[in-house]
C-alpha positions as CSV (number, residue, x, y, z in Angstrom):
1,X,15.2,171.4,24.3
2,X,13.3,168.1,25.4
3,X,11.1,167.0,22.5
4,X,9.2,163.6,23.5
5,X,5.8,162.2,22.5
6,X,4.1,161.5,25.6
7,X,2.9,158.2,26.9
8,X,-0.1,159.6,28.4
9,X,-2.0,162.4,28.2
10,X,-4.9,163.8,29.6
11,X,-7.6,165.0,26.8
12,X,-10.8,165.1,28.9
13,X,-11.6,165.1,33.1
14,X,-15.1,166.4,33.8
15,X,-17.3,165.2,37.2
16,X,-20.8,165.0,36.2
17,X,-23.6,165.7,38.3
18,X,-27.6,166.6,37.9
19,X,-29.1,167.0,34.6
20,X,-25.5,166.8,33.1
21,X,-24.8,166.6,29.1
22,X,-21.3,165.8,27.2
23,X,-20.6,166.2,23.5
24,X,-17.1,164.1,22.9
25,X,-17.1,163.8,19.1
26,X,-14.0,165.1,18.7
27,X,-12.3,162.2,20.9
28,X,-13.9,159.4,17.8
29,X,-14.6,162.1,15.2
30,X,-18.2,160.9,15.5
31,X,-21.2,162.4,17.4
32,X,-21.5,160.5,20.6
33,X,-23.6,162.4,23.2
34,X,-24.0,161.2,26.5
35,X,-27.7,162.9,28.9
36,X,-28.4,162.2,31.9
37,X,-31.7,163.7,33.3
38,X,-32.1,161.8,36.2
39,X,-29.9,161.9,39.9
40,X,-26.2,161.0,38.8
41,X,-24.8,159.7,42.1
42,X,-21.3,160.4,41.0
43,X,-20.2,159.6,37.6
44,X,-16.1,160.2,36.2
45,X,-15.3,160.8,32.2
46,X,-12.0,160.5,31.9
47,X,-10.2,160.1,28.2
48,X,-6.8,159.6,27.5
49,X,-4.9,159.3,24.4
50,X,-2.3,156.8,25.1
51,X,-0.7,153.9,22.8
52,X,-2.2,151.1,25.3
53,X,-5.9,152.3,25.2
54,X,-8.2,149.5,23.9
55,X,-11.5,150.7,25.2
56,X,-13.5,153.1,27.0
57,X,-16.0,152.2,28.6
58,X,-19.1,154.3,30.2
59,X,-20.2,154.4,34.1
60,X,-22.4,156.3,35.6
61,X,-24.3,155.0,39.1
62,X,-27.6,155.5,38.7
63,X,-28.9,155.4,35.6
64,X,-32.0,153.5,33.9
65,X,-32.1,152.0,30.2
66,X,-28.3,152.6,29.8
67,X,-25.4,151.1,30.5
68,X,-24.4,151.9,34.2
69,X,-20.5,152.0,34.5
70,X,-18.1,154.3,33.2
71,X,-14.1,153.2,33.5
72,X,-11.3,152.7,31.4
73,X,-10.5,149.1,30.9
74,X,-6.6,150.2,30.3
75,X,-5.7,152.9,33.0
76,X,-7.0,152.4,36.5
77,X,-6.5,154.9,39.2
78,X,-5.9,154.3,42.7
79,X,-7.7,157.4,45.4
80,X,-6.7,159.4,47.6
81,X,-8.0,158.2,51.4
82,X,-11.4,161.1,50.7
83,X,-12.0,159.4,46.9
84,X,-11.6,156.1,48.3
85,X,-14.3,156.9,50.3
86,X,-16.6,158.5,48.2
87,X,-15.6,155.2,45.5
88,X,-16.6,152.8,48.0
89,X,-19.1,154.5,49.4
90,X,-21.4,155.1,45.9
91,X,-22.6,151.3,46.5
92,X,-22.8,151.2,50.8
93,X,-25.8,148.7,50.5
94,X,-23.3,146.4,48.3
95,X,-20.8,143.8,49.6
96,X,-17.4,144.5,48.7
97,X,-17.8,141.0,46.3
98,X,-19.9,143.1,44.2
99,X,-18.3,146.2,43.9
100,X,-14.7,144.6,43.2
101,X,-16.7,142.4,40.5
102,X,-18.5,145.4,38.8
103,X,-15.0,146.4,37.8
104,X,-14.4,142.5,36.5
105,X,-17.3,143.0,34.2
106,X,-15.2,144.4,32.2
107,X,-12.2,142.8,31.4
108,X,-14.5,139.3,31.6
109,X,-16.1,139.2,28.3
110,X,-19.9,137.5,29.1
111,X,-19.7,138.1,32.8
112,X,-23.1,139.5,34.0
113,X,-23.6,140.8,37.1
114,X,-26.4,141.9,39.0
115,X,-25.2,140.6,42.2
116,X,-22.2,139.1,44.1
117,X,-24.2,136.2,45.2
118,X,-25.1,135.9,42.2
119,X,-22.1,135.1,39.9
120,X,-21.5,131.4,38.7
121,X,-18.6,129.7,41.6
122,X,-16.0,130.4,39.2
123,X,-16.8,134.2,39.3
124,X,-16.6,134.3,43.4
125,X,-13.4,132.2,43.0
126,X,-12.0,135.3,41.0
127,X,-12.7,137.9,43.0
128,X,-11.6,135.9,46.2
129,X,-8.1,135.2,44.6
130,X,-7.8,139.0,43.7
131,X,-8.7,140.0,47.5
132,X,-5.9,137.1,47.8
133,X,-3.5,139.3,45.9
134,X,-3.4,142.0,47.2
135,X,-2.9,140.5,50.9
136,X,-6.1,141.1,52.6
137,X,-6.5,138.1,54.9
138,X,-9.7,136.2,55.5
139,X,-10.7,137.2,51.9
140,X,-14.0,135.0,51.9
141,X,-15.2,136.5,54.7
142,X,-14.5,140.3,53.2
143,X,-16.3,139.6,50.0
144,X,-19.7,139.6,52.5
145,X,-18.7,142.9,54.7
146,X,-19.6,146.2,53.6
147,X,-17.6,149.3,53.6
148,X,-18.3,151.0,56.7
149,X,-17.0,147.7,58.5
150,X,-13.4,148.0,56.7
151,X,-10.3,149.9,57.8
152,X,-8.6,152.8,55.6
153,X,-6.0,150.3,55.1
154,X,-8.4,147.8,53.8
155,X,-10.4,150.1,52.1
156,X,-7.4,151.2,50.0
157,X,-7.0,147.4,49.3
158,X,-9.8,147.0,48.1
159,X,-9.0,149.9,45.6
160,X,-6.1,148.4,44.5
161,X,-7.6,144.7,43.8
162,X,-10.3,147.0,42.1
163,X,-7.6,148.5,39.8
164,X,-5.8,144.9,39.3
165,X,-8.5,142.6,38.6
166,X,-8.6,143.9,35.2
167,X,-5.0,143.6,34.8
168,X,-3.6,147.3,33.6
169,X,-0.5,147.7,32.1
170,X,0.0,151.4,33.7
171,X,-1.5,151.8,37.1
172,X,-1.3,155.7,38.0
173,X,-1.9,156.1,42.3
174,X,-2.7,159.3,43.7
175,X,-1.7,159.7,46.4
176,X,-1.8,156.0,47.9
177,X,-0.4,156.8,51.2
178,X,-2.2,160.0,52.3
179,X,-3.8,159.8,55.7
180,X,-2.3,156.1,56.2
181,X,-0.6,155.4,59.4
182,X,3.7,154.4,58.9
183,X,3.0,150.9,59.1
184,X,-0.3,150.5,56.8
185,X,1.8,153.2,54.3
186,X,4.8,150.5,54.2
187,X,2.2,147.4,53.8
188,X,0.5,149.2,50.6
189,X,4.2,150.3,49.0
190,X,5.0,146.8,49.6
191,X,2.1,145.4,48.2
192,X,2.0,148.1,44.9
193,X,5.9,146.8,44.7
194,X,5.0,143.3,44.6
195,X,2.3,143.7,41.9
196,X,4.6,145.4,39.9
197,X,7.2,142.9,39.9
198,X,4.7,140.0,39.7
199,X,2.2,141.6,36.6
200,X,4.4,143.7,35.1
201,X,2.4,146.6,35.9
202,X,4.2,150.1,35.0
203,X,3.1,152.4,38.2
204,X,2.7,156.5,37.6
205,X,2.5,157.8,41.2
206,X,1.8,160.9,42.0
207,X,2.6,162.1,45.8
208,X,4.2,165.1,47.8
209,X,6.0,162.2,49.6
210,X,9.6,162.3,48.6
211,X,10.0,158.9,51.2
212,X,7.5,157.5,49.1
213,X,9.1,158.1,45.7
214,X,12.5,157.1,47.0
215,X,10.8,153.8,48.3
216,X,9.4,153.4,44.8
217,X,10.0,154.9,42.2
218,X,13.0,153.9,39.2
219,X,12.4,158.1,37.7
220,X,11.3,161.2,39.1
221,X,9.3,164.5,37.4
222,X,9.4,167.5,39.7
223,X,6.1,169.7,38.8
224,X,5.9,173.2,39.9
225,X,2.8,175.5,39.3
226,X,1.5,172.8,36.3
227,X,4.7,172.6,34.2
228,X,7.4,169.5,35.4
229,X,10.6,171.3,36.3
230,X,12.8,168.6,36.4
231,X,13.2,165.0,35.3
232,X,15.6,162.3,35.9
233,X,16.3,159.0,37.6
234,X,15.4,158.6,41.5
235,X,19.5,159.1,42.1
236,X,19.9,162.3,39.8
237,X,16.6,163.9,41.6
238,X,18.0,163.3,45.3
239,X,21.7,163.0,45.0
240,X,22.2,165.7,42.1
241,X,19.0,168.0,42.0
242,X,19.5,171.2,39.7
243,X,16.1,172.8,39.6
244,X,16.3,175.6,42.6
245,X,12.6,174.4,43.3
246,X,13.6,170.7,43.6
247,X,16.0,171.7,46.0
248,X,14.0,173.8,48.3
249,X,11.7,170.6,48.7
250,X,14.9,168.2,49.5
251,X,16.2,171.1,52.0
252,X,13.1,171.4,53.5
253,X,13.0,167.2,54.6
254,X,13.2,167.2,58.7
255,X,16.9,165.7,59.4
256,X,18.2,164.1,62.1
257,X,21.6,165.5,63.5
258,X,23.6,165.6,66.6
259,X,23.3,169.0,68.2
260,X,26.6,170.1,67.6
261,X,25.8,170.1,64.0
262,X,22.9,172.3,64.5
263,X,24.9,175.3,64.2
264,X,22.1,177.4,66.0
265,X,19.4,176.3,63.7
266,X,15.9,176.1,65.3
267,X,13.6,175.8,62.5
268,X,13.3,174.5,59.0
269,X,14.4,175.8,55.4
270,X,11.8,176.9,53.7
271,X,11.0,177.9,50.1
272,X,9.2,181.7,50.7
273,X,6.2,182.9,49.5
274,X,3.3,181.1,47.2
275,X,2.8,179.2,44.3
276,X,1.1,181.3,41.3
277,X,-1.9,181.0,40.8
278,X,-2.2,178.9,37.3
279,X,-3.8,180.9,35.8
280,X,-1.4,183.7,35.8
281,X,0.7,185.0,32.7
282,X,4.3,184.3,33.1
283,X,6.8,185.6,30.6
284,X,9.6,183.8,32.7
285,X,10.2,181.4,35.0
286,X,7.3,180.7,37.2
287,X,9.4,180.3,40.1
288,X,11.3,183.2,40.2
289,X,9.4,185.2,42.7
290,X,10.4,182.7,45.4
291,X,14.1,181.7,43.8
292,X,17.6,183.2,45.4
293,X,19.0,183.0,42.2
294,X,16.9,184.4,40.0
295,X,17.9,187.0,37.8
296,X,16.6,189.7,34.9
297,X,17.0,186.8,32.4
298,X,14.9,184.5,34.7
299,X,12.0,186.7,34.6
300,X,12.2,187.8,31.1
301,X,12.6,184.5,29.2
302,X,10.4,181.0,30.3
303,X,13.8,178.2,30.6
304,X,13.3,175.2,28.6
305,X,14.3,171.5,29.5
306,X,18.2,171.5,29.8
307,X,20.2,168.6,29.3
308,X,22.3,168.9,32.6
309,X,23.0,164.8,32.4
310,X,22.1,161.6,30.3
311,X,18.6,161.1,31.1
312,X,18.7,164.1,33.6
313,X,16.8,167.5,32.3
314,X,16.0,170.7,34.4
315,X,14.1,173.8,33.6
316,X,16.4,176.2,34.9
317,X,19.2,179.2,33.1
318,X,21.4,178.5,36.1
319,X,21.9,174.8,36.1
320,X,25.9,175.1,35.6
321,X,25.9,177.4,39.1
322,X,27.9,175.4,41.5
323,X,26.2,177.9,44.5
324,X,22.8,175.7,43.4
325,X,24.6,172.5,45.0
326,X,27.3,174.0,47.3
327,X,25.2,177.2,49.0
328,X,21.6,176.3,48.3
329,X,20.3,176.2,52.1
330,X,22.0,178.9,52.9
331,X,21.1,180.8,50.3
332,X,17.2,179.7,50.8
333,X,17.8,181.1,54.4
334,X,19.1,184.3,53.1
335,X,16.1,184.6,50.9
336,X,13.5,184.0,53.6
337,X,14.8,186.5,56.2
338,X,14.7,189.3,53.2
339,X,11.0,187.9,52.0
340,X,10.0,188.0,55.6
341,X,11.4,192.0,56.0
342,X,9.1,193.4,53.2
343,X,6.1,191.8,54.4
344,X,6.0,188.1,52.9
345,X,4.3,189.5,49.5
346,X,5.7,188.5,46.1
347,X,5.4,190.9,43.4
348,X,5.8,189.4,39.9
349,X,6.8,192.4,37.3
């Protein structure tokens, strides 16, 4: 069984809106209550217990006699291409100086800002180099625009310089790509490539994109209705997957092949049926329902982390099958034709 303390781990995710109230006393074992009866424009509390936490701070948008912003110094988060919107878009009548600065107030003990205009020259300088950074050209002229008058590419820049100006030491990305076209996807992996070798800023990213990940990542955590399935290095998770589920998603990559290795095939592998709802009580493995090789002891008995390699864990009774790596596709294909003849329904006993 895989027994590890984790590095980070969520306590606390609430979004807060009208007339909202929050009782966290159990996070400092004191009372700290946080009211709001006035229009919160959108407002994140976010905790995380985590070895390189040294402060939490409070931000909400629109709120009068206390302090305004609510982030975490330690842990910032780049958006998805809807939240980067809705993050830049909290402040439309402010210059994108300003709203990459509100996030420097933090980590610049003294610094006061009101205004982007208003900062001492030293200030602008720093919010100029961190445009600079992160490779967004003409930066003095992008610390006046606003951000309807930026691309998604630049917008998601802006993001990032957001999240590096006050220098992390674990950036986690959701997403980063999504809704990017091939080239401005390949400019921001470069770019969140070069900030990691240049800081030495650990990157959790979480994507569907298994390009991405290869592109990017060093190790990989397969997740699968909540729980991570598998875990390994980058090579282990594509060249020696052992978690049925990981392999459904690698089969299911479009490939390009001459015709005469077709073999007939006109459409895709897929993995059949749905994930479970969360919320559902499993006694086994949660993937069962949709697995080819899944057996009474499969749905009877939850697998834990296996040991299949140094470093490489699956959750899986089967992992020693040599069908899993040899037959898998073919298997999956089996599967689907037989999930398709009862109807495409699932029925977990």
């Amino acid at each position: 069984m895989l027994v590890s303390i984790p590095y980070v781990s969520v306590i606390l995710l609430l979004i807060l809106w009208y007339d909202s109230s929050l009782f966290l006393g159990d996070l400092w074992h004191e009372e700290l209550e946080i009211s709001d009866n006035n229009w919160v424009h959108s407002a994140f509390m976010i905790a995380f217990y985590s070895p390189i936490i040294s402060s939490l701070f409070v931000d909400f948008s629109r709120l009068e006699e206390v302090h305004r912003f609510l982030i975490i110094r330690s842990i910032p988060f780049t958006f998805t291409l809807a939240l980067t919107y809705a993050i830049l878009l909290w402040t439309p009548n402010q210059v994108v100086g300003t709203i990459v600065a509100l996030v420097m107030v933090i980590s610049i003990p003294g610094m006061i800002l009101i205004d982007y205009l208003q900062l001492d020259p030293a200030h602008r300088g720093q919010v100029v180099k961190i445009l600079e950074d992160v490779q967004i050209p003409n930066p003095g002229a992008v610390i006046t625009m606003y951000p309807h008058e930026l691309s998604g590419g630049m917008r998601q820049r802006v993001m990032i310089a957001m999240m590096m100006s006050c220098e992390p030491k674990l950036l986690i990305a959701d997403e980063p790509t999504t809704a990017l076209d091939v080239t401005i996807q390949a400019q921001i992996l470069h770019l969140m490539r070069d900030l990691r070798d240049r800081k030495g800023t650990s990157i959790m990213l979480i994507t569907h994109d298994l390009g991405v990940i290869a592109e990017l990542c060093d190790s990989v955590s397969v997740m699968y209705a909540g729980s991570v399935v598998e875990t390994g290095t980058i090579e282990d998770i594509l060249a020696n997957p052992r978690m049925p589920y990981t392999i459904g998603l690698l089969h299911s990559i479009p490939k390009i092949v001459h015709s005469d290795e077709r073999e007939g095939r006109t459409s895709l592998p897929i993995i059949p049926g749905q994930v479970p709802d969360p919320n559902t009580h499993f006694d086994g493995c949660r993937f069962h329902p949709r697995c080819p090789f899944a057996d009474d002891l499969c749905r009877s008995i939850r697998p834990e982390m296996i040991e299949v390699s140094e470093g490489h864990y699956a959750a899986c009774h089967h992992t020693d099958l040599t069908i899993i790596s040899e037959d898998v596709e073919s298997s999956f294909d089996i599967f689907s034709k037989e999930f398709e003849g009862v109807g495409g329904e699932v029925i977990v006993r």
